[in-house]
C-alpha positions as CSV (number, residue, x, y, z in Angstrom):
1,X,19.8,17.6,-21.4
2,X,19.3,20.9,-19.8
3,X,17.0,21.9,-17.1
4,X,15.2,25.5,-16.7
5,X,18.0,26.7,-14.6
6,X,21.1,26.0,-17.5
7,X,22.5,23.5,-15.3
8,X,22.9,20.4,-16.3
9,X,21.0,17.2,-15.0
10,X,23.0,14.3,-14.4
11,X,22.6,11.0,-16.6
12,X,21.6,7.8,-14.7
13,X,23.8,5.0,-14.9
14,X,21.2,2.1,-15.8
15,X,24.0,0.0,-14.2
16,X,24.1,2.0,-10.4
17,X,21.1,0.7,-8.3
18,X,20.3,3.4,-5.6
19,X,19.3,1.6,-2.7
20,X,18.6,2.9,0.7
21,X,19.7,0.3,3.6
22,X,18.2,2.0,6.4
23,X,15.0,1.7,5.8
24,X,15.3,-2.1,5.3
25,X,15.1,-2.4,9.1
26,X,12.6,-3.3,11.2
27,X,13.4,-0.6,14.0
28,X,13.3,2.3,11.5
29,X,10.2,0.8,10.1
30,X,8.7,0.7,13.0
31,X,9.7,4.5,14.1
32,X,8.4,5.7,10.7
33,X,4.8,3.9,11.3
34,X,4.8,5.3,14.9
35,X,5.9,9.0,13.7
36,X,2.9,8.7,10.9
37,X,0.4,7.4,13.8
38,X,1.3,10.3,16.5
39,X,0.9,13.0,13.5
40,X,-2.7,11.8,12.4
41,X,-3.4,11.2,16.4
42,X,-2.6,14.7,16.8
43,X,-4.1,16.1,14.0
44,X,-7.4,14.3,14.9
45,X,-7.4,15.4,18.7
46,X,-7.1,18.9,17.3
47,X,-9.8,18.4,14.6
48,X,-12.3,16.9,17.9
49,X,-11.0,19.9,19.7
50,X,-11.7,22.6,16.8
51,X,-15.3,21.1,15.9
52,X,-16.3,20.3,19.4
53,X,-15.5,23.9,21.1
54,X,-16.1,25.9,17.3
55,X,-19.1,28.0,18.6
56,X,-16.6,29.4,21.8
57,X,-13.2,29.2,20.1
58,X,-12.6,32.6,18.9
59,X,-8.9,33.6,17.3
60,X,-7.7,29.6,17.9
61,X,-9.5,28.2,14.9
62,X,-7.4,29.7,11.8
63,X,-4.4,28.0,14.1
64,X,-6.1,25.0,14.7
65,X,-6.9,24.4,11.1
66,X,-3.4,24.9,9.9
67,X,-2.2,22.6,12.8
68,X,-4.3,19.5,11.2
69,X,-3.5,20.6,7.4
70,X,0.6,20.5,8.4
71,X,0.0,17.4,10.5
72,X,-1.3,15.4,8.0
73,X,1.3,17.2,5.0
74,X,3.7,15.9,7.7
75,X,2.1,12.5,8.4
76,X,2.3,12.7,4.0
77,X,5.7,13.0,3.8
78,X,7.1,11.1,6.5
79,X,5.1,8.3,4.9
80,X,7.4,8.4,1.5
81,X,10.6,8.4,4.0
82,X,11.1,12.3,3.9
83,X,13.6,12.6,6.9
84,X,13.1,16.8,6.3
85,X,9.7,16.6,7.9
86,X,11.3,15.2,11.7
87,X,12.8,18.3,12.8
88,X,9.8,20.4,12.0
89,X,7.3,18.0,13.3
90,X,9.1,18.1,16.5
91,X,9.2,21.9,16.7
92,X,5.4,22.2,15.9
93,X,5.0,19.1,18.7
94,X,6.5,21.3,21.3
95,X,4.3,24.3,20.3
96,X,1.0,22.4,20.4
97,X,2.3,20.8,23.4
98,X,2.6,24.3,25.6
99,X,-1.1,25.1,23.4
100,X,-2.4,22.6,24.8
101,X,-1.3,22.9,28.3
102,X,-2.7,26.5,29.0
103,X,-5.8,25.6,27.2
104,X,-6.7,22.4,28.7
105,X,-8.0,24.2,32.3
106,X,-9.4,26.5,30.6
107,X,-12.1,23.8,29.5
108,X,-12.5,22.2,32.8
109,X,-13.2,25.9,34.2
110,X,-16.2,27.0,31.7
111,X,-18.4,25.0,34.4
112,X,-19.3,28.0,36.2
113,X,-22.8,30.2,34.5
114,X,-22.3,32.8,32.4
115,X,-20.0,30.1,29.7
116,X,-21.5,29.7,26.1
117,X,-22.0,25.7,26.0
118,X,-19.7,24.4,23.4
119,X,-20.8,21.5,21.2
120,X,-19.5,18.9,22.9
121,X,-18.8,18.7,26.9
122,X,-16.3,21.2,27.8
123,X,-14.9,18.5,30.7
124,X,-14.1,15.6,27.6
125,X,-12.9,19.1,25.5
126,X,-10.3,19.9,28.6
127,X,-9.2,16.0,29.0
128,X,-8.5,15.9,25.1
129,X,-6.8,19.0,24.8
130,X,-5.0,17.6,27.8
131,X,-3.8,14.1,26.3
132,X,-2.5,16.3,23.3
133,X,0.5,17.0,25.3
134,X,2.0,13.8,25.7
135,X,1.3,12.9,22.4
136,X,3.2,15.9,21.4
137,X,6.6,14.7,23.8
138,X,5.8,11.3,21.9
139,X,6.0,12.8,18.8
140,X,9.1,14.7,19.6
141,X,11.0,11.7,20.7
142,X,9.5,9.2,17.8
143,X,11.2,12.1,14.9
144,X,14.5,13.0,16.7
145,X,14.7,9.0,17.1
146,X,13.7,8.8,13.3
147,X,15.6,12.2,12.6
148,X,19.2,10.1,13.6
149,X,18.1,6.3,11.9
150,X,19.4,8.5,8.3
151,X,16.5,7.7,6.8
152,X,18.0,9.7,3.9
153,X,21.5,7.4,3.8
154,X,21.5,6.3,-0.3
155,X,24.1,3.4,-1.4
156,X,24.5,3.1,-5.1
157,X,25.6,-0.6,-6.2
158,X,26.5,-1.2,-9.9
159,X,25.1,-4.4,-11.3
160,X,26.7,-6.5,-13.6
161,X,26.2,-8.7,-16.8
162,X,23.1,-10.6,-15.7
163,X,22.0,-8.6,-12.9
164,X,24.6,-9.7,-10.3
165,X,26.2,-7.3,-8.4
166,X,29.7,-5.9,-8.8
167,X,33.0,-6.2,-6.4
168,X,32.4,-2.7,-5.3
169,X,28.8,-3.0,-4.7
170,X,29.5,-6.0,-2.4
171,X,32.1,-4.4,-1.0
172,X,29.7,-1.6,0.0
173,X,27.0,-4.1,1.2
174,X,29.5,-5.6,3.9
């Protein structure tokens, strides 16, 4: 069987089991569930942020926007074990992170007259764009942890005559 590009695909073994032993543990569980929760976190601070302040945000909300659509592709992804997304969601973390901390004064300073009133308070605006920063150096420590648990490590075991498993996949097992 060919594929569009003339190379060949390879033929699965129906006796190799790909199995990925990683992901089995608790720890790397547990960093996976913790990436996905900082991503939507952040991606719903940002969405508050964006709605509440949309009358006075000017050229931020196009940026916004595509913050929460690749936060939640990310928060996607990471969810079916894609170790790609880590490095990325890291990098975008650290953007948001200095984003955030030159616009969260600016908030706290539209008390003085002459300020358009956003939607909602521009003080509780300010603190939320404010706890998106260390939710971003969360975010960036959860993936680089997930980023070296080899999310992506694949062990293929050939089973045997009634399903047991072979010398070599036991081998590899130990």
């Amino acid at each position: 069987m060919h594929t569009m590009s003339g190379v060949p695909s390879p033929q699965r073994d129906p006796d190799v089991v790909i199995t990925h032993p990683n992901r089995d543990k608790p720890v790397v569980q547990a960093t996976r569930a913790t990436v996905i929760v900082l991503l939507l976190v952040s991606a719903g601070f940002v969405l508050i942020v964006t709605v509440g302040g949309w009358d006075v945000l000017e050229s931020a909300i196009p940026v916004q926007i595509a913050y929460i659509a690749i936060y939640l592709t990310l928060a996607f992804y990471a969810g079916r074990w894609n170790r790609g997304v880590l490095p990325v969601a890291a990098a975008l973390a650290v953007l948001l992170a200095i984003f955030a901390m030159v616009a969260g004064p600016a908030w706290f300073s539209r008390d003085k007259h002459g300020f358009e009133e956003p939607a909602l308070d521009a003080s509780l605006l300010g603190l939320l764009t404010l706890l998106i920063v260390p939710v971003q150096i969360l975010l960036v420590a959860f993936a680089m942890r997930g980023f070296n648990q080899g999310w992506n490590v694949e062990i293929e075991r050939r089973v045997g005559p009634g399903g047991a498993l072979g010398a070599d996949a036991a081998a590899n097992l130990a």
